[in-house]
TORVOLO-514512 format. One record per residue (C-alpha): residue in one letter; x, y, z. Coordinates in steps of 0.02 Angstrom, whole numbers, plus 32768, in hexadecimal, padded with zeros to 4 digits. Layout:
TORVOLO-514512
  fiza     X     Y     Z
     a     X     Y     Z
...
end
This chain:
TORVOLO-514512
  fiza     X     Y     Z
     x  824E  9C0A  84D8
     x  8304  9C16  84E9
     x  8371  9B7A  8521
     x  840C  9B78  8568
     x  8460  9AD9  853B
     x  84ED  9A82  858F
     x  853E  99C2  856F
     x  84DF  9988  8613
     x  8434  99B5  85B8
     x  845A  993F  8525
     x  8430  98BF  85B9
     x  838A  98E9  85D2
     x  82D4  98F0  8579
     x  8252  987E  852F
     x  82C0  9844  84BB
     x  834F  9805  8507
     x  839B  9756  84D9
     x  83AF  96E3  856E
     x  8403  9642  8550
     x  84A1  95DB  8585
     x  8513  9661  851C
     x  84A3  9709  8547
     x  849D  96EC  8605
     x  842D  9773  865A
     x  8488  97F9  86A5
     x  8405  986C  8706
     x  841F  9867  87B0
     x  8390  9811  87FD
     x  8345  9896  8877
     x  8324  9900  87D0
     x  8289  9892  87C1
     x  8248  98D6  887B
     x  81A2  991C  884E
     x  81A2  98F8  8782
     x  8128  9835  879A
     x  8073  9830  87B4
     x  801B  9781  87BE
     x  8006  9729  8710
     x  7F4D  971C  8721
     x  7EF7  9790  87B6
     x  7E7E  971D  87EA
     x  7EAF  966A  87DF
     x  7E16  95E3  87ED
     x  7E19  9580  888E
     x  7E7C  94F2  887E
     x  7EDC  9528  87FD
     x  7F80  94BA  8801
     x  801B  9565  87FB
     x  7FB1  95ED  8845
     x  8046  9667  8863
     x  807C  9681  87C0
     x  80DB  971F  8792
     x  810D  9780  8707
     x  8159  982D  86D6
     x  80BC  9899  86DE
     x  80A8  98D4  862D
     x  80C2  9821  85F2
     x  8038  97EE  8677
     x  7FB0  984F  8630
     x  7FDF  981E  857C
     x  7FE1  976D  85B9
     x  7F2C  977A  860B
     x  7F01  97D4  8574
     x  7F33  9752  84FD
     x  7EE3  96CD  8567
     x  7E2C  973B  8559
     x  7E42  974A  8499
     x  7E5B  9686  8486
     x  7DBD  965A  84EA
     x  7E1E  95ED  8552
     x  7DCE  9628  8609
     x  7E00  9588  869C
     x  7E56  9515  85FC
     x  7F06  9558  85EC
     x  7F5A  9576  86A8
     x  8004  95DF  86B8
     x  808E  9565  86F3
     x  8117  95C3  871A
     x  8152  9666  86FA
     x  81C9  96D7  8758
     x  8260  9688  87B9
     x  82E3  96BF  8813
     x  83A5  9683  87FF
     x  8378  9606  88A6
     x  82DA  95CF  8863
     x  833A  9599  87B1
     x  83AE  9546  881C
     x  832E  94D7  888B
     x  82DB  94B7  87D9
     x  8376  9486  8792
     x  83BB  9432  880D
     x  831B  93B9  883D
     x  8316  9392  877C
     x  83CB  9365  8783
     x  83A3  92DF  8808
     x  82F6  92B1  87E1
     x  8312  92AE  8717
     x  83B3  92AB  86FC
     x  8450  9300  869A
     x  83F3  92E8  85DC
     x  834E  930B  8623
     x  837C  93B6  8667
     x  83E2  93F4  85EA
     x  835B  93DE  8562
     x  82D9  942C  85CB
     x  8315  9499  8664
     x  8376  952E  864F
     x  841F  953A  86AE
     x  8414  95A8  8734
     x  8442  966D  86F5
     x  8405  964E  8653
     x  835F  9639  8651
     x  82C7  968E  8604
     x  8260  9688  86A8
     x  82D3  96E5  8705
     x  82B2  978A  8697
     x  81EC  9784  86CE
     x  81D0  9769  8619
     x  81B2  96C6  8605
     x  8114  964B  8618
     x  8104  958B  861F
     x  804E  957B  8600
     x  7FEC  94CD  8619
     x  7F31  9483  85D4
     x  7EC9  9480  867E
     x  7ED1  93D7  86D8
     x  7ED0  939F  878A
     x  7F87  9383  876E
     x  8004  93DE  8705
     x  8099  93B7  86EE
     x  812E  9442  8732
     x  81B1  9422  86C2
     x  8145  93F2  8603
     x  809E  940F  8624
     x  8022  93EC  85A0
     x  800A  945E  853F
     x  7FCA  941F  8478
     x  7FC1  945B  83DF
     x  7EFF  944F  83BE
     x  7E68  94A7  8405
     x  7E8C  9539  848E
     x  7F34  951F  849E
     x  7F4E  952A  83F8
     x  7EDF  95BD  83D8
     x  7F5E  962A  8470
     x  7FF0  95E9  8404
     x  7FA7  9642  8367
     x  7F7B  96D8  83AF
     x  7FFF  96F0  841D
     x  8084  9750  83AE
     x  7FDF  97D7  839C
     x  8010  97F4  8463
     x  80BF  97F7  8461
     x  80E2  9730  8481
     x  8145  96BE  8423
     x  8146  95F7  842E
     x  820D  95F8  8465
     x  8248  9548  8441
     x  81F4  94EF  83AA
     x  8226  9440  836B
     x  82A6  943D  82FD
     x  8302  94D5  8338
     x  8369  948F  83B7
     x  8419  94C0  8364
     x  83EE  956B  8385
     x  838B  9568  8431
     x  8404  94F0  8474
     x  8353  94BA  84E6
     x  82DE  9434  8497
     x  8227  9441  845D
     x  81B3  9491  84E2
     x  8101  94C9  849E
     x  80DE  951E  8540
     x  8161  9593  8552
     x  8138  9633  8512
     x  819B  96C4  8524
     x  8168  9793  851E
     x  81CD  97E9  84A9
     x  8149  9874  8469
     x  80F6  989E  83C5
     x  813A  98C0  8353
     x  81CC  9844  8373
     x  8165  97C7  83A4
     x  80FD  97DA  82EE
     x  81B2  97D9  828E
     x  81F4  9747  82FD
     x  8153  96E0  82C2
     x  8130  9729  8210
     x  81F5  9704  81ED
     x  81EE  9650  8245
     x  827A  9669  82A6
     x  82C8  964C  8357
     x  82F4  96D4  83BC
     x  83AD  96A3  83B2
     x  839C  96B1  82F3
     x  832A  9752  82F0
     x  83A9  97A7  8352
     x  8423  978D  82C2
     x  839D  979E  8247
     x  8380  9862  827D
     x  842F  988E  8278
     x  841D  989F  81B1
     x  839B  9928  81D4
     x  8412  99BA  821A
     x  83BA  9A6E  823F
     x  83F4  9AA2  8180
     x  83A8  9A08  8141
     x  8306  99D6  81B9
     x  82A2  993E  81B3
     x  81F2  9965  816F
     x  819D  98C3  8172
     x  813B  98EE  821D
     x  8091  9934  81E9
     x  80A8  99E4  8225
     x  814C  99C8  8268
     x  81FE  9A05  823C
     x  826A  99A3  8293
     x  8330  9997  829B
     x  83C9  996D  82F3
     x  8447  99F5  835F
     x  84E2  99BB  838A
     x  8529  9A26  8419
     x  85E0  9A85  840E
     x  865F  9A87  8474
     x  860D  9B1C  84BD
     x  8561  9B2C  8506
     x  84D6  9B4A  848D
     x  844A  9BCA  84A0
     x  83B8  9BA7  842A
     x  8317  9C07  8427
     x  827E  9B95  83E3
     x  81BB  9BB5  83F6
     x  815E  9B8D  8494
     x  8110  9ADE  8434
     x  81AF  9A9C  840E
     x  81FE  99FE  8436
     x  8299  99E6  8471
     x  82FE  9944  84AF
     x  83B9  990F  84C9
     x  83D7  9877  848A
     x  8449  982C  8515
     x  84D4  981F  8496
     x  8516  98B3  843F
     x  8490  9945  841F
     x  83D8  997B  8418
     x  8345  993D  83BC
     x  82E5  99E7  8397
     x  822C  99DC  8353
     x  81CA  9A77  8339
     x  8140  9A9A  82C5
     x  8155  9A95  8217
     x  8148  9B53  81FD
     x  81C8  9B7F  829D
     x  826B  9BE0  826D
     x  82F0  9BA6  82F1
     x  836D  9C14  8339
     x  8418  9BBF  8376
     x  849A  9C2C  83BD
     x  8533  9BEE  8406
     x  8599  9C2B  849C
end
């Protein structure tokens, strides 16, 4: 497959860091057609029944929620926003919370996960959830989706402890779809995604990162120029929202980068 790579592309795929320095910079309309509801067929009742996320993430999500067993006792929060949504989020917090509140635990608007489709807030069943933290512990089903969830492509996105980095405090039930095999190097490493960007810049095409079970994976940095680069059809490619391309492929792939 060949790909014809320009500096507005390092802005988007499943990789992409979001934060308060990476704000997202796809125009909002490219998401027109890309979500599908987080779970098809929500039980009645069920507190956040219009829950959406990017469409491949939404079936790896439903699949992931199958594989744990955990059928009416974990309940999608919130997932897909748009820029006025974050806002109305952000903005209610502000007043019904506070400054401290908000900043630990909401997103300012433009730089937040949810607003790429490819993030989840995911909450144990109960009559009443809460929006902002919903419960969501580490024991029993919830903890069993936490576990498995780097085998579908999710990552636990800000863990205790790692607040320097995130800049957002703990919140078990924000997961966030990155893809296998980044999500397996993300977890197997023990690393945020601020850090794991870094971390794969080490791992240029000359000298790829082999730690992915049947996985080559490395880091492109795009020239001045436009890049064409010609990988197989199960290849994985990502920008990174910062300054290149995270490129997995599998571990017996020969890439071809030409630059024009």
């Amino acid at each position: 497959m060949l790909y014809s790579l320009t500096h507005e592309d390092i802005h988007k795929g499943y990789g992409i860091l979001v934060n308060r320095t990476h704000p997202l910079k796809a125009d909002e309309d490219s998401m027109a057609g890309k979500l599908s509801p987080a779970v098809p067929d929500p039980l009645p009742g069920t507190p956040y029944p219009d829950v959406l996320l990017e469409a491949v993430a939404a079936r790896q999500l439903q699949a992931l929620l199958e594989a744990c067993g955990s059928a009416g006792e974990i309940i999608p929060v919130s997932g897909y926003r748009t820029q006025k949504d974050q806002e109305d989020i952000y903005d209610s917090s502000l007043r019904e919370n506070g400054e401290e509140f908000t900043k630990k635990y909401v997103a300012y608007p433009g730089t937040s996960e949810h607003q790429t489709g490819l993030a989840i807030d995911v909450g144990k069943a109960a009559e009443e959830i809460d929006f902002i933290r919903p419960d969501f512990p580490y024991e029993g089903v919830c903890q069993r989706f936490r576990e498995l969830a780097p085998s579908f492509g999710f990552i636990e996105r800000y863990q205790a402890g790692r607040e320097d980095s995130t800049g957002i405090a703990q919140e078990p039930w924000h997961f966030r779809y990155v893809g296998v095999p980044h999500s397996l190097l993300i977890a197997g490493q023990d690393l945020t995604m601020e850090q794991y960007i870094q971390w794969i810049k080490q791992y240029p095409s000359q000298n790829p990162c082999l730690l992915a079970p049947g996985w080559t994976v490395y880091f492109l940095s795009l020239p001045e120029t436009a890049l064409q680069l010609v990988l197989p059809e199960e290849a994985f490619l990502t920008g990174n929202n910062e300054d290149g391309f995270i490129v997995a492929l599998p571990a017996h792939a020969k890439p071809v980068v030409k630059s024009r």
